[in-house]
C-alpha positions in Angstrom: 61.4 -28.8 17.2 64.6 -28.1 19.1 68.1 -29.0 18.8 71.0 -28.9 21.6 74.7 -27.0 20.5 75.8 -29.5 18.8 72.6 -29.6 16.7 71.1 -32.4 17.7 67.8 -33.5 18.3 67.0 -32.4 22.0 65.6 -35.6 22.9 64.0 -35.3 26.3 64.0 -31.6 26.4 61.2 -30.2 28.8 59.6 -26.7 27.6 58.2 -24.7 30.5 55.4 -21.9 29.8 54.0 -19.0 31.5 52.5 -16.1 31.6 54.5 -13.2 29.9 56.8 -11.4 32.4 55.8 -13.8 35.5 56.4 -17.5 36.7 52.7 -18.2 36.8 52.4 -21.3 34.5 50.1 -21.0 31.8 48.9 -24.3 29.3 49.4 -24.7 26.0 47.7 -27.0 23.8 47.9 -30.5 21.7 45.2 -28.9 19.1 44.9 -25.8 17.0 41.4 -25.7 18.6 43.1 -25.4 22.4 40.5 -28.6 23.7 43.2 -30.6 25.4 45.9 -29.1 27.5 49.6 -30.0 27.5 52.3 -31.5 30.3 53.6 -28.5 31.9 56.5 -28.7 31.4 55.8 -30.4 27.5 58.0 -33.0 27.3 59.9 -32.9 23.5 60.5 -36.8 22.0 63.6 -38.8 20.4 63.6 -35.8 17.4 63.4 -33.4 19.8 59.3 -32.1 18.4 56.5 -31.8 20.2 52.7 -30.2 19.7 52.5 -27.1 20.8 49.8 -24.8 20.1 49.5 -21.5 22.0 46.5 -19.8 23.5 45.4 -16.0 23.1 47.5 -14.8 25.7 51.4 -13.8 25.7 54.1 -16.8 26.8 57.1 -16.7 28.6 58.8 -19.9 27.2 62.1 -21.6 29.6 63.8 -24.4 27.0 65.8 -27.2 29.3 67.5 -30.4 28.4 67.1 -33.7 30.5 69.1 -33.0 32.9 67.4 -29.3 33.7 70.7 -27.2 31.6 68.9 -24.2 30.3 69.2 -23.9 26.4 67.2 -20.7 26.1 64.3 -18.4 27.7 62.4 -15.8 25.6 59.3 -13.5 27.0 56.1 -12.3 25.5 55.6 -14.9 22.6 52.1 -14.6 21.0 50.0 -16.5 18.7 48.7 -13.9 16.0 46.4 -16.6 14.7 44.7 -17.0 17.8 44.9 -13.5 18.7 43.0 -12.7 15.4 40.5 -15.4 16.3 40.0 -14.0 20.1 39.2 -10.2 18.6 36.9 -11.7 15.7 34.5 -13.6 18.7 35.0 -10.2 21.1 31.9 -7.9 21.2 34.2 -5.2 22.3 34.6 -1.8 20.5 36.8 -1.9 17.8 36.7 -5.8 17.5 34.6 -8.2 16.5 32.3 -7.2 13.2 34.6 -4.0 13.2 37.4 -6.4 12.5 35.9 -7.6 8.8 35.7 -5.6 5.4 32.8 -6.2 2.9 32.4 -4.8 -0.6 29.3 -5.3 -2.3 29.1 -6.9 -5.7 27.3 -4.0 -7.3 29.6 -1.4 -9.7 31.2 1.5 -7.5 30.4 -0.1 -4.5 32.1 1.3 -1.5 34.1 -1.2 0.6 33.1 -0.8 4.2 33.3 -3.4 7.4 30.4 -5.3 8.6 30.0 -3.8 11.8 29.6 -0.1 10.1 27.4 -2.2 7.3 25.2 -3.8 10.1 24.7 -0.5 11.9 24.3 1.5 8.9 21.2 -0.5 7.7 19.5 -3.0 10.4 18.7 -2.8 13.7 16.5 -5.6 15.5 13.6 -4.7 18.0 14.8 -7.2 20.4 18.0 -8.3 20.1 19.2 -4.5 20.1 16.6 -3.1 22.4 15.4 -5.5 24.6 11.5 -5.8 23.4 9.7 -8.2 24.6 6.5 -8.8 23.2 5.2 -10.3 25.9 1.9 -8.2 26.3 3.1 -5.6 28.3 3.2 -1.9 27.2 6.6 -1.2 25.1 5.6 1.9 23.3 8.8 3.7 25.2 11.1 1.1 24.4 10.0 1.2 20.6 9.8 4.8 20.5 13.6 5.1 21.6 14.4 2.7 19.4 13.3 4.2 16.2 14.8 7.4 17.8 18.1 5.9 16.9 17.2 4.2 13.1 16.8 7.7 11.5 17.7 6.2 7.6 17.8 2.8 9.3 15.6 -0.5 9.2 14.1 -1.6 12.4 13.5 -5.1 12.0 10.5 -6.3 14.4 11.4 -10.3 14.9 7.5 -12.3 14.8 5.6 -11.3 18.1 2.7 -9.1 19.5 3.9 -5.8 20.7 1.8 -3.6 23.1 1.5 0.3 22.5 -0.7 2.7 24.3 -0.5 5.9 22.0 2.0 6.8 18.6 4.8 5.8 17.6 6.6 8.6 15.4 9.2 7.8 12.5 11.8 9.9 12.2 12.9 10.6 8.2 13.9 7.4 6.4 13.5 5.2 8.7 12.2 1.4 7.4 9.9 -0.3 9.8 9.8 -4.3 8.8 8.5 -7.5 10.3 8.7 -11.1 10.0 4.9 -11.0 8.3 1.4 -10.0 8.9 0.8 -13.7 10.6 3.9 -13.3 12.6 4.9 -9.8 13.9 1.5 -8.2 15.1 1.5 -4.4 16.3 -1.5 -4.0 18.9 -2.9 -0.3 19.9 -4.1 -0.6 23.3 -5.7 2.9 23.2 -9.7 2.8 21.8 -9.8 5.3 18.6 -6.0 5.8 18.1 -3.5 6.0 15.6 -0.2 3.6 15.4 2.3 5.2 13.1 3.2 8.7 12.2 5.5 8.3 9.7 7.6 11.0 8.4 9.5 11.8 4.9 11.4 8.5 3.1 9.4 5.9 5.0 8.6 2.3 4.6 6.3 0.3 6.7 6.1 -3.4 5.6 5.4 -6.9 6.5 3.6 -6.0 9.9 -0.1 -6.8 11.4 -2.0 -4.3 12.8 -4.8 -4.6 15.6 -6.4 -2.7 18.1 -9.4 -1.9 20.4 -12.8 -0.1 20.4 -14.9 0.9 17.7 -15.9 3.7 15.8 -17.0 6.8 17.8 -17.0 9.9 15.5 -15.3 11.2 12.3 -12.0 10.9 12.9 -11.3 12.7 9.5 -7.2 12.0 9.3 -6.5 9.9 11.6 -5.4 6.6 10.6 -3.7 3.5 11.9 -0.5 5.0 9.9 -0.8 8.9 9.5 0.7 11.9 9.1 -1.5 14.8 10.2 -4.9 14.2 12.3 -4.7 17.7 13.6 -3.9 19.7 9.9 -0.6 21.1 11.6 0.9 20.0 8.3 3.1 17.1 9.5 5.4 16.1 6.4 4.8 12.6 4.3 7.3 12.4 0.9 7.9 8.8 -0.2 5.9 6.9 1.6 5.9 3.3 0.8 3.0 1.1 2.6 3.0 -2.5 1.8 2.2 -6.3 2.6 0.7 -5.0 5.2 -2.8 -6.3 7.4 -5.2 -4.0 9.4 -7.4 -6.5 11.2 -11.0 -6.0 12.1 -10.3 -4.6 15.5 -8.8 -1.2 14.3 -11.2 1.8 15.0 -10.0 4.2 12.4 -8.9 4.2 9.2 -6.3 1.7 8.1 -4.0 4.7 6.7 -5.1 8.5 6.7 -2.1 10.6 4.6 -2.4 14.6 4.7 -0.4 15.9 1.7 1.5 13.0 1.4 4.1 13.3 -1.8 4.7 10.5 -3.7 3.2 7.6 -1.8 2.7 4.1 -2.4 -0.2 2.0 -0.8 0.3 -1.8 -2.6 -0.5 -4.9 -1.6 -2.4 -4.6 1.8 -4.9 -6.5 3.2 -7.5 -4.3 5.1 -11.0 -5.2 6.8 -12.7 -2.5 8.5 -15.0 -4.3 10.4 -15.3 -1.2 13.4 -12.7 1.4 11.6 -14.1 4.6 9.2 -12.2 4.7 6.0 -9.6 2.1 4.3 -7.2 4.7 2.9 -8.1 8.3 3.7 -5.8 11.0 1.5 -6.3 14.5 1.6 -4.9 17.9 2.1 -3.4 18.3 -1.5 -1.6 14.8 -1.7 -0.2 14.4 -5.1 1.2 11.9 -7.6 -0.1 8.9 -5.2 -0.5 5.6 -6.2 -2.9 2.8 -4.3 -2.6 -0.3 -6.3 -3.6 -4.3 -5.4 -5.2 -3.7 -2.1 -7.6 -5.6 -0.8 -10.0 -3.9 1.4 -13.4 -4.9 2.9 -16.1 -3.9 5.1 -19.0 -5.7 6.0 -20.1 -3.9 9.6 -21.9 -0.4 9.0 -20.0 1.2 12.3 -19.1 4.6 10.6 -21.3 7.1 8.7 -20.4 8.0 4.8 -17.2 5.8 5.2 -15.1 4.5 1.9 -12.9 2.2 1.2 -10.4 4.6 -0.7 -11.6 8.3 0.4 -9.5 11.2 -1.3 -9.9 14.6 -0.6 -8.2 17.5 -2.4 -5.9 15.3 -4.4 -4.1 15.4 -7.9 -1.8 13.8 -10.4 -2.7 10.1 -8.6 -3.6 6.3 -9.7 -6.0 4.3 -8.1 -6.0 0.7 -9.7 -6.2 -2.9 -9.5 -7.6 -2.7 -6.0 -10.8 -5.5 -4.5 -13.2 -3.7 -2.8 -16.2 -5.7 -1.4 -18.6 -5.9 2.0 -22.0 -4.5 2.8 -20.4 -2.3 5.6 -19.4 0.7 2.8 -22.1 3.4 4.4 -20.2 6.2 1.8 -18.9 4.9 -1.2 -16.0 2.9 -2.7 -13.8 5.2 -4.5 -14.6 8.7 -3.9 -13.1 12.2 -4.6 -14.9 14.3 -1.5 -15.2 18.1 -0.8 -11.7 19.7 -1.4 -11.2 20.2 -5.7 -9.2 17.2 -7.2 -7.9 16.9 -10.3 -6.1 14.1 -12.4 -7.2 11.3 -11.0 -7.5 7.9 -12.6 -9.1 5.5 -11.3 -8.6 1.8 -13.5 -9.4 -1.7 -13.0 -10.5 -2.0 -9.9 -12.9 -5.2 -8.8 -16.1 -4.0 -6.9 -18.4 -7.1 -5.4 -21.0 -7.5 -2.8 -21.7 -4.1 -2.1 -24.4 -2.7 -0.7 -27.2 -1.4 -3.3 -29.0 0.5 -1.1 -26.7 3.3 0.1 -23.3 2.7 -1.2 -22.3 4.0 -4.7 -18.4 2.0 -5.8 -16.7 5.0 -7.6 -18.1 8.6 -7.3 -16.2 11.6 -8.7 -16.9 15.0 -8.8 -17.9 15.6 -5.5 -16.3 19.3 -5.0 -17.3 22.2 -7.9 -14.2 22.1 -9.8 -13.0 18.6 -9.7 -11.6 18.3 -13.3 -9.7 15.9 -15.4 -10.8 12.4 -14.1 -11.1 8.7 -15.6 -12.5 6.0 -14.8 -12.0 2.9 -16.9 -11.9 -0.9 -16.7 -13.8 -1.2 -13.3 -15.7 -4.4 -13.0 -18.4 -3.0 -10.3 -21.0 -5.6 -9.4 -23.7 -4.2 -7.3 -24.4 -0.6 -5.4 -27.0 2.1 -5.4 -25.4 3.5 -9.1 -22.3 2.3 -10.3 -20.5 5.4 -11.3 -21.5 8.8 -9.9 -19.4 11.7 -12.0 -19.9 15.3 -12.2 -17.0 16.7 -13.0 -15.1 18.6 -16.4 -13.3 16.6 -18.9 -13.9 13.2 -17.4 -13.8 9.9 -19.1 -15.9 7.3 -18.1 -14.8 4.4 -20.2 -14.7 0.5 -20.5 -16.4 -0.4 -17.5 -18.5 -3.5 -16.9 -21.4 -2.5 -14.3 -23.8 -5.1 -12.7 -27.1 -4.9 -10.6 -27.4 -1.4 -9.4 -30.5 -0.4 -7.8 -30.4 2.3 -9.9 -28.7 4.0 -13.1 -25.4 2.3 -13.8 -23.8 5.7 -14.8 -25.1 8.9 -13.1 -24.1 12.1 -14.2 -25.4 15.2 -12.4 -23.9 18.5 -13.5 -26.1 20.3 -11.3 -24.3 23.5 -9.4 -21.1 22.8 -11.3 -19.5 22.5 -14.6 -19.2 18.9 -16.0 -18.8 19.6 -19.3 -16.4 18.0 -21.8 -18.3 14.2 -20.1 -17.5 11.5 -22.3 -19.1 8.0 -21.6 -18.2 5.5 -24.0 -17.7 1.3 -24.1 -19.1 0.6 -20.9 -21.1 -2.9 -20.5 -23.8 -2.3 -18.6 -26.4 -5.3 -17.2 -29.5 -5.9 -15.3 -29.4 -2.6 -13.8 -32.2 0.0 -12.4 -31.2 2.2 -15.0 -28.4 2.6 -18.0 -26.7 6.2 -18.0 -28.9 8.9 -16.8 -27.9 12.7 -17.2 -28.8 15.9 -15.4 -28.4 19.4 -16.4 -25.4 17.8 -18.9 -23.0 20.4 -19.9 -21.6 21.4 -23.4 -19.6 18.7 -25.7 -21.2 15.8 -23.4 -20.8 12.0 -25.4 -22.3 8.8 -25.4 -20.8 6.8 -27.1 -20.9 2.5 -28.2 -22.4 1.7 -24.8 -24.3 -2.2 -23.8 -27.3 -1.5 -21.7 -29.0 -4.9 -21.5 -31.5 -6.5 -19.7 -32.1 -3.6 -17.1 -35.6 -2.4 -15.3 -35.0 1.2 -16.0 -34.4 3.6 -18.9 -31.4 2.9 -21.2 -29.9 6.3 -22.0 -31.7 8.9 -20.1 -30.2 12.9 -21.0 -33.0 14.7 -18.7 -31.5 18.1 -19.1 -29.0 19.5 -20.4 -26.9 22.2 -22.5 -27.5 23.0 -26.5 -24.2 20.8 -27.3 -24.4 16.9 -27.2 -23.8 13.5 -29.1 -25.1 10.0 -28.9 -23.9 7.5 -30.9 -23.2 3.9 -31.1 -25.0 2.6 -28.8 -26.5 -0.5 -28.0 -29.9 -0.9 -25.7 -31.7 -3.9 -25.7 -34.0 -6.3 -23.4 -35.1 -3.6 -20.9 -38.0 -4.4 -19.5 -40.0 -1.0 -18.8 -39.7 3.0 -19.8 -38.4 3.8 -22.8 -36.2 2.8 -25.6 -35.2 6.3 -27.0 -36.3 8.9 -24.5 -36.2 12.5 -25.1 -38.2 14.6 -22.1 -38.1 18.4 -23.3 -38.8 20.0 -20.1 -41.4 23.0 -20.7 -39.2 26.2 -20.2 -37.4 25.0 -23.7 -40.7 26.2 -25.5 -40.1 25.8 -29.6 -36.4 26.1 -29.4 -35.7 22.3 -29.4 -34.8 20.9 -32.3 -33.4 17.2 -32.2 -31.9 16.1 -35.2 -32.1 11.7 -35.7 -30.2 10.3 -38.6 -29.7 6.9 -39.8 -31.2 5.3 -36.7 -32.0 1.8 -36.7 -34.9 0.7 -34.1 -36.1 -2.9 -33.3 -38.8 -3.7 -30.2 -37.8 -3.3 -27.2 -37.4 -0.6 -23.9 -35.9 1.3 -22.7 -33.3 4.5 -23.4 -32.3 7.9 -24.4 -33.8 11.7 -22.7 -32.0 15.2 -23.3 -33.1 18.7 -24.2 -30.8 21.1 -26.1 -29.5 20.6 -30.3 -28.7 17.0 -30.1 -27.0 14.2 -32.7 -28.4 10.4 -32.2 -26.5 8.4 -34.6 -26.2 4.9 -35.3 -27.8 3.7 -32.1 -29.5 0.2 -31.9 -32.3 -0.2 -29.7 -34.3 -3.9 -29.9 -36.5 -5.7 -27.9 -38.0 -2.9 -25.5 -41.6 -1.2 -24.5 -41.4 2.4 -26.5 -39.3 3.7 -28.8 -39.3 7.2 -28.5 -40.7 9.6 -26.0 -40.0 13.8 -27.2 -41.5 15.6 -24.4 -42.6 19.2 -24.5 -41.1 20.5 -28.0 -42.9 21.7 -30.5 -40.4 21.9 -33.3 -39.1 18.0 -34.4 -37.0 17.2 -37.3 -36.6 13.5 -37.6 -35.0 12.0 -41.1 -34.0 9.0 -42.4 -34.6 7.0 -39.6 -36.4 3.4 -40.3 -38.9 2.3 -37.3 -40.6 -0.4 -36.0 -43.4 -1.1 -34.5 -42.9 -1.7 -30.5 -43.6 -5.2 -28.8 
């Protein structure tokens, strides 16, 4: 509003503008959001006001009555609102996000501005970089791109991106997609990892695929690895998750040599031409594969697993679904290299092939040590459990249609002693638990074998030390109900000691050598009762028997 000297309204004043420090008119506006431009010069009404809202750039503003008598002129006016509003929508340095602060709601949160926020934490594959996905090879463009997200997440927007060799993750980095349906990683390269990943890495929410099959042993080398070579690549919190490795992958899903730490949850993996699922080795410790689902149903590879460990301690296998007739090796397996600490818990075995593939085997190297296994529901396979290693529990499983013996224990060549193999169910099997040169302070203990075609509980040979007690064997079909074979080196020094054992008709169960204890056992509805091979010296008391079927 303007007013002449006397201080009246200036009615019919005319306000000229330009640009600051020139005569070069330049418009204002009727609206705060500058859509309609004003008369230039704006002609002011009977009260002397007029709409006038400025742009972002500096006025030079002439005042004149009616008549064209100047009232005033000022220079380099400026509209901080709008100037705040132009630098908020500029993408130049210092402007823009740079512009805004942010404080997070969490306690001692540090106040910070979005744009150091935004490039502090995410950067995305193609808005950032410039990918593509459009088939062609981008493995340089996503290589320089992680090259700049060390302690960063590179989010990969849904798409199929092309590689032709490894991708390497530099420490901390986050790699996350929109999905395994959506953001798809394809390895162009026949028998070739995807991934190297490094220390503080998470790898989520992406789908992998490739081409070829199966050649050779590949050993380490995995879709997402650290070492193929042994060179000793580093791998400390690794976190693997919600992830997919499709059918067309030719080596394993994930291979990690002394990985620290790691977390494998919640991926979905069919080996249809790959080797293993998950491959860990090298002295990996305190791992923890959990909730996978893994499947193989093509036999590409020779002696591969779906979980494959090698050397490793202090680590948790559990919850995982293992199934497919493709499983040449075994399910679960500690191989070669000594591991110790190892438990390996309620994981779900089905379809699997009974004529070469054993679900859970531990022991494998000489001094394996200190392993359970407990609450595995295993449904088919050549045995169910294969364990030959010291102070090992074998507990709580429920065991289904193996070929042959549900539980096989072979200390041969090693020491396996401190065994103890207790509540397991075990049904229509080849064979109930069978062991071999058994070491000191072995136990059987309150073990279901039912309705198999094989012996119940068969201790073949063994050590002086043992106990069985509890157990239950009933409707097997052939061999023996209590079975004690004496090979003939043990001569007269066998002496088996039965107490309180209740029999009923039956087949099917028990052989060891050595000073044994066989309490409390229940054996019904089988062949033979009791079978004592080669000794000469028998002490049996207080036992009540009856006749078999």
């Amino acid at each position: 509003r303007a007013f002449d000297s006397n201080g009246a309204p200036l009615d019919g004043g005319k306000l000229f503008t330009y640009q600051a420090g020139t005569s070069t008119p330049l418009a204002t506006y009727t609206d705060q959001g500058g859509l309609t431009a004003n008369t230039n010069p704006v002609v002011l009404d009977s009260s002397g006001q007029a709409n006038v809202w400025l742009g972002s750039s500096s006025y030079k503003m002439v005042l004149q009555d009616k008549d064209g008598n100047p009232q005033w002129s000022v220079d380099n006016i400026q509209d901080s609102g709008a100037t705040v509003l132009a630098d908020l929508a500029s993408t130049s340095a210092g402007k823009g996000a740079a512009l805004v602060g942010m404080k997070r709601s969490a306690t001692n949160s540090i106040a910070t501005t979005v744009y150091n926020w935004i490039n502090g934490q995410v950067f995305n594959l193609k808005t950032d970089f410039g990918a593509l996905a459009d088939g062609s090879d981008e493995t340089s463009l996503i290589q320089g791109a992680l090259n700049q997200c060390a302690g960063k997440t590179l989010y990969i927007p849904s798409g199929t991106y092309t590689i032709n060799g490894r991708l390497t993750l530099l420490a901390g980095t986050r790699l996350v997609g929109d999905g395994y349906n959506s953001t798809i990683i394809y390895q162009s390269e026949a028998n070739q990892g995807s991934i190297v990943t490094n220390n503080d890495n998470e790898i989520c929410y992406l789908r992998f695929t490739g081409t070829g099959a199966y050649d050779t042993d590949h050993q380490g080398n995995g879709t997402i690895f650290n070492d193929p070579t042994g060179a000793g690549l580093i791998g400390k919190r690794i976190h693997i998750h919600d992830c997919y490795f499709d059918t067309t992958i030719s080596v394993s899903a994930m291979a990690g040599n002394s990985w620290v730490d790691a977390i494998i949850e919640d991926n979905h993996i069919e080996m249809e031409k790959g080797e293993h699922g998950i491959y860990l080795s090298g002295g990996s410790i305190r791992c923890w594969v959990k909730n996978n689902y893994i499947r193989k149903t093509n036999s590409t590879a020779t002696s591969c697993s779906a979980i494959n460990m090698k050397g490793i301690s202090s680590s948790w296998i559990e919850d995982n679904f293992i199934s497919g007739t493709g499983w040449t090796g075994y399910g679960i397996v500690t191989s070669t290299a000594n591991s110790n600490d190892v438990q390996i818990r309620n994981n779900r075995f089905y379809g699997i092939d009974s004529t070469v593939c054993v679900p859970i085997r531990v022991g494998s190297a000489a001094d394996d040590t200190y392993m359970v296994v407990a609450g595995n529901d295993i449904e088919g396979g050549y045995y169910g459990v294969q364990c030959s290693a010291a102070h090992t529990l074998v507990e709580s499983n429920i065991i289904r249609n193996t070929t042959y013996n549900a539980i096989y224990a072979d200390a041969t060549g090693r020491d396996a002693s401190y065994t103890t193999i207790q509540d397991n169910k075990i049904y229509s099997c080849g064979g109930g638990i069978r062991l071999v040169a058994a070491d000191d302070y072995t136990y059987v203990l309150n073990n279901t074998v039912t309705s198999g075609t094989g012996v119940g509980i068969e201790w073949y040979s063994g050590s002086s030390i043992g106990f069985v007690g509890g157990n239950r064997v009933e409707n097997n079909s052939t061999n023996y109900s209590l079975l004690v074979a004496v090979p003939s080196d043990c001569g007269t020094s066998f002496t088996p000691a039965f107490t309180g054992l209740t029999e009923t008709p039956g087949s099917g169960s028990i052989e060891m050598t050595g000073t044994y204890w066989i309490h409390g056992n229940i054996v019904e509805f089988v062949i033979n009762i009791l079978h004592l091979g080669n000794a000469t010296t028998q002490s049996i008391a207080g036992t009540t028997w009856f006749a078999p079927a």
